[in-house]
N, C-alpha and C positions, 0 to 999 in steps of 0.2 A: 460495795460501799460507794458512796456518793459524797461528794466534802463538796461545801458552797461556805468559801471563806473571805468575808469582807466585799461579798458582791447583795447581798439584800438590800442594802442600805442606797443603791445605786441603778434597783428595779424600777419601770414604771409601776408595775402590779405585783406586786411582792406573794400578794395571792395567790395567782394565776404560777409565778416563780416556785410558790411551796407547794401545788400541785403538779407542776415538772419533774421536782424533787423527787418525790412518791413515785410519778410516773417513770423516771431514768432508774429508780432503786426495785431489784427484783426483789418477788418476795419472798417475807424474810430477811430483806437486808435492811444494813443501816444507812441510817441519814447522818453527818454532820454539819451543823450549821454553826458559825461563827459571822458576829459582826458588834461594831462600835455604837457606843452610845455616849456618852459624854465625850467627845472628840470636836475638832473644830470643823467646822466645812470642808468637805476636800472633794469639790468639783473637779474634773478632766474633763474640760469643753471639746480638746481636741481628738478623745475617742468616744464623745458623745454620752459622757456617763454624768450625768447629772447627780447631785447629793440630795435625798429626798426622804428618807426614812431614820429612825429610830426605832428601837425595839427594847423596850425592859424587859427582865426576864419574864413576866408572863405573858407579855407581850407576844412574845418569840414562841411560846407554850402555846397562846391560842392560834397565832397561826399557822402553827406546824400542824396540829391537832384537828381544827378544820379544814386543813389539807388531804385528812386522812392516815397521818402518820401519828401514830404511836410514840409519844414521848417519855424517854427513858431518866432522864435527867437534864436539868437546864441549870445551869453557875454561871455567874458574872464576879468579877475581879474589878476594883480601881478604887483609887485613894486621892485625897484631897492635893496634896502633892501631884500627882498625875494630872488630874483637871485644871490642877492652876498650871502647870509646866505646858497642857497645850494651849494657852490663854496667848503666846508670844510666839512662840515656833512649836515645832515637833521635837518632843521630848525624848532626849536619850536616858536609856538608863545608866544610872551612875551605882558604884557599889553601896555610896553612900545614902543611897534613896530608898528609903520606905519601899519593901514590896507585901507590909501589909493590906488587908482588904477591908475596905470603908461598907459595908454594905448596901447605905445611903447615897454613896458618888462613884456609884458604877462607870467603866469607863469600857469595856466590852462584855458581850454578853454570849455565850454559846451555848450548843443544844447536843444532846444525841436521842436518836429518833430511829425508828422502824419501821419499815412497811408489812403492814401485816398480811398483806396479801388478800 
């Protein structure tokens, strides 16, 4: 199994990255992919990771799939609430918070994926 979580978004060639993917997963195995989409900028200058990408969920479907993997299922989660909570800082979860799913104001997206060899 292969997990790439909360690094796509931070790729030069996200591409090239989802054909690593395949490449590191033997076949037969899984891929998981997870990353943000409705979230604020969150550059690290200082380990050189630029913030560069978004992915909707079909998004994240077509380029797993022209990477060669086999996509098994792709879900996104977030809520209006969410979105606006990361508008000022980074939002914690509170009990009292919504953790229903807006399907419109997605706020990350992840995948599960195959190599089919």
């Amino acid at each position: 199994m292969v997990i790439c979580e909360q690094v796509l978004e931070h790729v030069l060639d996200p591409w090239v990255a989802a054909e690593n993917l395949r490449g590191l997963c033997v076949a037969g195995g899984h891929v998981v992919v997870s990353t943000p989409f409705l979230i604020r900028v969150h550059e690290l200058p200082a380990y050189g990771m630029p913030d560069l990408w978004r992915f909707t969920p079909r998004g994240l479907r077509v380029l797993l799939e022209r990477a060669g993997l086999e996509v098994d299922e792709v879900h996104s989660w977030g809520n209006r609430d969410c979105v606006v909570g990361n508008f000022d800082r980074w939002a914690a979860y509170r009990r009292w918070h919504s953790l229903r799913s807006e399907p419109d104001l997605v706020v990350q997206v992840w995948a599960f994926a195959r190599n089919p060899g």
